[in-house]
C-alpha positions as CSV (number, residue, x, y, z in Angstrom):
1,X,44.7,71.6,48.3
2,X,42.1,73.8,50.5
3,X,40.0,76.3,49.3
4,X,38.4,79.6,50.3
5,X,35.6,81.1,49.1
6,X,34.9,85.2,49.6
7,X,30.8,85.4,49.9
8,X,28.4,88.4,49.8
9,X,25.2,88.9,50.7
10,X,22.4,86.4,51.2
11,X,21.7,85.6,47.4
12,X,23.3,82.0,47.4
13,X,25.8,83.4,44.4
14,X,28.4,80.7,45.9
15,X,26.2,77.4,46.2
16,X,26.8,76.8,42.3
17,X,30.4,77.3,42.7
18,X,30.3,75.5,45.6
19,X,28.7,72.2,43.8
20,X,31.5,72.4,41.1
21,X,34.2,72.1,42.9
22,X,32.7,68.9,44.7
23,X,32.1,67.8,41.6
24,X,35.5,67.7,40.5
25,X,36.7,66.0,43.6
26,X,37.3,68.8,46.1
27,X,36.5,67.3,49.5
28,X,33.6,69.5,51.1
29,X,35.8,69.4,54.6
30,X,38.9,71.5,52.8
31,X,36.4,74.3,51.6
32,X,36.0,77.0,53.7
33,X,33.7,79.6,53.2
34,X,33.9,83.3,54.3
35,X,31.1,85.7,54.3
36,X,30.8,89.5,54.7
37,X,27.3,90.1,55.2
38,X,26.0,92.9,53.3
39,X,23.5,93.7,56.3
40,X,23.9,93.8,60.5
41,X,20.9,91.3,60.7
42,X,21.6,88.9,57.6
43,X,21.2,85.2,57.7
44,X,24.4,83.1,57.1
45,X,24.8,81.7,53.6
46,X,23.5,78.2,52.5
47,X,26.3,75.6,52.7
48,X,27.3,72.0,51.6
49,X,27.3,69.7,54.8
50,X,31.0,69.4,55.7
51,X,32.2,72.9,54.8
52,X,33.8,74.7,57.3
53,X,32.3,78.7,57.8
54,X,33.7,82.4,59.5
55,X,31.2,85.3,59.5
56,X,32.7,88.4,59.7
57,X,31.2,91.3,61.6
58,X,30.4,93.6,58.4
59,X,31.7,93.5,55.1
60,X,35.4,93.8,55.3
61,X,36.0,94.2,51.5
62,X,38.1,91.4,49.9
63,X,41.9,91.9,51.2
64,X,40.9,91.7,55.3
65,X,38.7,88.9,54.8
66,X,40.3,86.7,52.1
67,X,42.8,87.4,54.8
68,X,41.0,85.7,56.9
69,X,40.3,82.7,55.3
70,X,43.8,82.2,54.3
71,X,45.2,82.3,57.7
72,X,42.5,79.9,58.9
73,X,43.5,77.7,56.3
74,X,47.5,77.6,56.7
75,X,46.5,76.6,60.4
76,X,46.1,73.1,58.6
77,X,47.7,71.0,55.8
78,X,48.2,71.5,52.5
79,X,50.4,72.7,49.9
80,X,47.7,74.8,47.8
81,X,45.1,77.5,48.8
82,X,42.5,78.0,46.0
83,X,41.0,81.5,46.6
84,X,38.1,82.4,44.9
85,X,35.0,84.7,44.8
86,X,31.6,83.8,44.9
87,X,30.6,84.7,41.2
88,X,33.1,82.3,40.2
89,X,32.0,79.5,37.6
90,X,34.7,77.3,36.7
91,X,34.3,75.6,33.4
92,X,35.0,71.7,32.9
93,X,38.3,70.9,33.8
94,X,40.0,73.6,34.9
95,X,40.6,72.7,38.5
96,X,42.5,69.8,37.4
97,X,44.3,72.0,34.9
98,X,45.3,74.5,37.6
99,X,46.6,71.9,40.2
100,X,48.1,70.0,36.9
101,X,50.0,73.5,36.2
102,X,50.8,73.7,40.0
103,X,52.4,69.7,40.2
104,X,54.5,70.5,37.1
105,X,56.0,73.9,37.4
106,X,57.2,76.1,40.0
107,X,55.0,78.7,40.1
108,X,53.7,80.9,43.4
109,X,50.8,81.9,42.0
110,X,48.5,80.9,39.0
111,X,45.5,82.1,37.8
112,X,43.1,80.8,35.2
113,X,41.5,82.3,31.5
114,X,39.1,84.8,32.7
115,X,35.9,84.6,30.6
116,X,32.8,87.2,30.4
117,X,30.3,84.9,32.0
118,X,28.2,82.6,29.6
119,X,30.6,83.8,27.1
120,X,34.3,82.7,25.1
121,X,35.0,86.9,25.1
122,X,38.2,87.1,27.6
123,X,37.7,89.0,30.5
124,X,41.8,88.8,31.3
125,X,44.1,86.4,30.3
126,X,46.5,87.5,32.7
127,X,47.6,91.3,34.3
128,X,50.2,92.8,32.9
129,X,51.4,96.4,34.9
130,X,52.9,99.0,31.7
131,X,56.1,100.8,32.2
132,X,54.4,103.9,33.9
133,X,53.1,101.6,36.7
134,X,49.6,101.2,35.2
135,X,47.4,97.7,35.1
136,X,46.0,96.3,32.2
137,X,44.7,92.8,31.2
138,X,46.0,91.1,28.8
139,X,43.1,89.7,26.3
140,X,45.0,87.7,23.9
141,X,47.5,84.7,24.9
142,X,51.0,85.3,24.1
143,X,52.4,83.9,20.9
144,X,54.0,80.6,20.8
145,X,53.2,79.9,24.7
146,X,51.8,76.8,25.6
147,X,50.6,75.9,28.8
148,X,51.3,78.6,31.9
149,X,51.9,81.8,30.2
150,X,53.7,84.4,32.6
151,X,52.3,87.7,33.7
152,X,52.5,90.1,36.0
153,X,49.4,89.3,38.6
154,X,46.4,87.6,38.3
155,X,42.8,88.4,39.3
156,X,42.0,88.1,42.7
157,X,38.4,86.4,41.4
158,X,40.1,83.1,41.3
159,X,43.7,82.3,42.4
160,X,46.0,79.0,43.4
161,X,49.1,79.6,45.4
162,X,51.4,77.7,47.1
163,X,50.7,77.9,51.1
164,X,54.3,78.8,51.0
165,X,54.3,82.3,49.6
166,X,51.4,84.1,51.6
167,X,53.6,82.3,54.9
168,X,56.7,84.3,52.8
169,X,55.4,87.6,51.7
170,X,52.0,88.3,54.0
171,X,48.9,88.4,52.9
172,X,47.0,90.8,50.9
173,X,47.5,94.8,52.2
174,X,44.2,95.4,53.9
175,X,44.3,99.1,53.8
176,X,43.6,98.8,50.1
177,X,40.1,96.9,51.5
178,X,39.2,96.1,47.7
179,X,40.1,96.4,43.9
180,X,44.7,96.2,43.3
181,X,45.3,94.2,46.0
182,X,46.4,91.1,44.5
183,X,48.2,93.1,42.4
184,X,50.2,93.8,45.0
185,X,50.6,90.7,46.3
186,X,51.8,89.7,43.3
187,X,54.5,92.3,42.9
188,X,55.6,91.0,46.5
189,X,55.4,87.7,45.4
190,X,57.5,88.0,42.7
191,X,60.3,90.0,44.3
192,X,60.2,87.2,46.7
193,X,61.7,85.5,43.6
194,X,58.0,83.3,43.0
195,X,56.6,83.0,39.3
196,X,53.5,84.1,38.6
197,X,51.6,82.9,35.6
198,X,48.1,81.9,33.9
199,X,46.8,78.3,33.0
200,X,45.6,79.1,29.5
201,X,43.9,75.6,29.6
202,X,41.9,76.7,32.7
203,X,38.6,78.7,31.7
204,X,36.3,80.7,34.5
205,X,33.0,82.6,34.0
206,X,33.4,85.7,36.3
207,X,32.3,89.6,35.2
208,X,33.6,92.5,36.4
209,X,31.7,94.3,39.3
210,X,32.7,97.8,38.9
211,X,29.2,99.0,37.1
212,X,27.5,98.0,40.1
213,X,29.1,100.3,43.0
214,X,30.6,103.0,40.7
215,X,31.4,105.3,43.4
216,X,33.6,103.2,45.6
217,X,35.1,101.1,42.2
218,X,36.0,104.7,41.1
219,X,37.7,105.9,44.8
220,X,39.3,102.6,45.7
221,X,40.9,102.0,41.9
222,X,42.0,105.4,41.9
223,X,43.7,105.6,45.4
224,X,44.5,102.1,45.6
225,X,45.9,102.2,41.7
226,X,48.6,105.4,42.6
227,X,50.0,103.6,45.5
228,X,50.3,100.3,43.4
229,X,52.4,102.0,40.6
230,X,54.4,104.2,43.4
231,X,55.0,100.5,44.6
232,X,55.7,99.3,40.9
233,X,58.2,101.5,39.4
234,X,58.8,104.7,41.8
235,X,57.5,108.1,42.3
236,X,56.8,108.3,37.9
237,X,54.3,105.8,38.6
238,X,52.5,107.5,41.1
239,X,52.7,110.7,39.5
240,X,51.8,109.3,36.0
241,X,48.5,108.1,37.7
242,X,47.8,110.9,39.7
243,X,47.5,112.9,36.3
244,X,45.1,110.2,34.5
245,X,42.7,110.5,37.5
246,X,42.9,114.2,37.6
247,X,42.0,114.2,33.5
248,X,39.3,111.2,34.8
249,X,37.7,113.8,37.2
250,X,37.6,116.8,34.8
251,X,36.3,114.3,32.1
252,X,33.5,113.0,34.3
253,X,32.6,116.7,35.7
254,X,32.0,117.5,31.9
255,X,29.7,114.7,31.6
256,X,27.9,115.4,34.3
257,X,27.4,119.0,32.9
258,X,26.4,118.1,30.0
259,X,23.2,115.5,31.2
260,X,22.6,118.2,33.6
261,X,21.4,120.8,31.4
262,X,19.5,118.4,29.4
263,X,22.2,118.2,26.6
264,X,22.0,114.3,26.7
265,X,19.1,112.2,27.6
266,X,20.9,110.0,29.9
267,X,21.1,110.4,34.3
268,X,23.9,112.6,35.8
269,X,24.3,110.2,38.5
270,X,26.5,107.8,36.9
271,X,29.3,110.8,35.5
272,X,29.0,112.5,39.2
273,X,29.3,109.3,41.0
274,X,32.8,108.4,39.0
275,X,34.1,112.2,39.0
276,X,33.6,112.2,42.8
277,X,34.9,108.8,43.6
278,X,38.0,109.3,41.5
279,X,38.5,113.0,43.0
280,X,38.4,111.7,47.1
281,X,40.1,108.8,45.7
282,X,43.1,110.4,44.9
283,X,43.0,113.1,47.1
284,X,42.9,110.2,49.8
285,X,45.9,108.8,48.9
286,X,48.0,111.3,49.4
287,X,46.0,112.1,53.0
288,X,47.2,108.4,53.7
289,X,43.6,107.5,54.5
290,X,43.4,103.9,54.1
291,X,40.2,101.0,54.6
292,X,37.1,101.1,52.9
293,X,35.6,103.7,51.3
294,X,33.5,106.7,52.1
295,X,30.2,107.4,51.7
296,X,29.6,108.2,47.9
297,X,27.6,108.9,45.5
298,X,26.6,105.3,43.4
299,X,27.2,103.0,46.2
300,X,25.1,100.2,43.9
301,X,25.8,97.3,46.2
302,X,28.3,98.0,48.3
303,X,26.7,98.5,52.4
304,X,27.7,97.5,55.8
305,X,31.4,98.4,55.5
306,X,31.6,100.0,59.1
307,X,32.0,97.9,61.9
308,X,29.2,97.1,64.9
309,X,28.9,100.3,66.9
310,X,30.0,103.0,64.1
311,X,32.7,103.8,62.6
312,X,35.0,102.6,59.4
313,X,38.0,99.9,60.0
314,X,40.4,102.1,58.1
315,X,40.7,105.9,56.4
């Protein structure tokens, strides 16, 4: 098995993640580590002697550079490609319950139990996408399963697929730069006739990081979202969404309105930023603008998506 690990920033998120899976046996020389800097000038990230490193040029958003990593890594052997974020924390165990899942079933792609960090409240226990082309997690294991339980996709946080089925189906779809993508490679994956599934024995700390860019989380779930369930289940997918963010926006602008005027003690920012994110969002989808997003309004953490000299990769 060889593993990639998505880093941000200068922070050193990683390095416990890093130390873990040494710990449970992963040789340092099949972990390679990917970094989109979150600043032109920023120093590369601390790393275990032994790993193997590629800087991007700016922060590509997950999709181009997990991208990255993967094809770097089906350049050498291996059956398995453990993908994983930085924020990661995997609990005792679950590595050798993920590759125990992997050596006795014939899944493509398997995820683990998602856990709020430092907590046993499920963060997803699987993704599941509804009739009308929506996602959802699933937060409770099925009944009477034991072992993998199937699903529709898994988190992108932490994944194990065979090296087979990104060499099959692609990687992830890099227009969608962040948030659905793997999704989407799921849905590919599994029309490719591959099973995908979660290892309820695995358990990882990892926490959502919407809250913290609101803006772009809003634009890139909404855009990205509609051209998931157009891809799921047809044009009532797409359409189905497309109302939900409209109803989102009109929401939002009403919340906004109302801490405006001093009706609720609480900043505007955080209603404007997800009414305006959601609004270019979906307006963007149907322009067919693709890449990272646009400058908005709560861009929390998310900098340095445009590439040396000016100008975005995509849109």
């Amino acid at each position: 098995m060889r593993a990639v690990i998505l880093t941000y920033g200068s922070a050193g998120v990683h390095v416990p993640l890093l130390e873990s899976l040494v710990a449970e046996g992963l040789e340092p020389e099949r972990i390679l580590v990917v970094h989109n800097p979150s600043l032109p000038q920023e120093p590369d990230p601390e790393l275990l002697p032994g790993c193997e490193y590629l800087r991007m040029s700016h922060n590509l958003g997950y999709a181009a550079a997990m991208n990255r990593g993967i094809e770097h890594q089906l350049e050498r052997e291996g059956e398995l490609l453990l993908l994983l974020t930085h924020d990661a924390r995997l609990r005792g165990g679950a590595l050798a319950a993920l590759l125990g899942a992997a050596a006795g079933s014939d899944y493509g792609v398997l995820g683990p139990t998602l856990l709020f960090t430092g907590t046993d409240e499920p963060f997803s226990i699987g993704g599941l996408t509804r009739p009308n082309g929506t996602m959802t997690h699933r937060l409770e294991p099925p009944r009477g399963v034991e072992g993998v339980a199937p699903c529709d996709w898994v988190d992108g946080g932490t994944m194990l697929l065979r090296a087979e089925v990104p060499r099959r189906v692609g990687g992830f779809d890099e227009g969608f730069w962040g948030y659905c993508e793997e999704a989407d490679f799921c849905l590919r994956a599994t029309r490719a006739g591959y099973r995908v599934g979660v290892v309820l024995a695995a358990e990882v700390d990892q926490d959502p990081g919407g809250p913290k860019r609101l803006g772009p989380w809003s634009y890139l779930m909404t855009r990205n979202a509609i051209a998931y369930a157009q891809r799921a289940v047809g044009r009532r997918g797409s359409a189905f969404v497309t109302v939900r963010a409209v109803l989102q926006v009109l929401y939002a602008a009403a919340r906004t309105a109302v801490r405006g005027i001093g009706l609720r003690p609480a900043p505007a920012i955080e209603p404007w930023s997800e009414a305006v994110g959601t609004a270019r969002g979906c307006l963007d989808f149907y322009r067919r603008h693709w890449g990272p997003p646009p400058r908005l309004p709560g861009a929390g953490d998310m900098s340095n998506v445009e590439a040396p000299g000016g100008g975005g990769d995509g849109g």
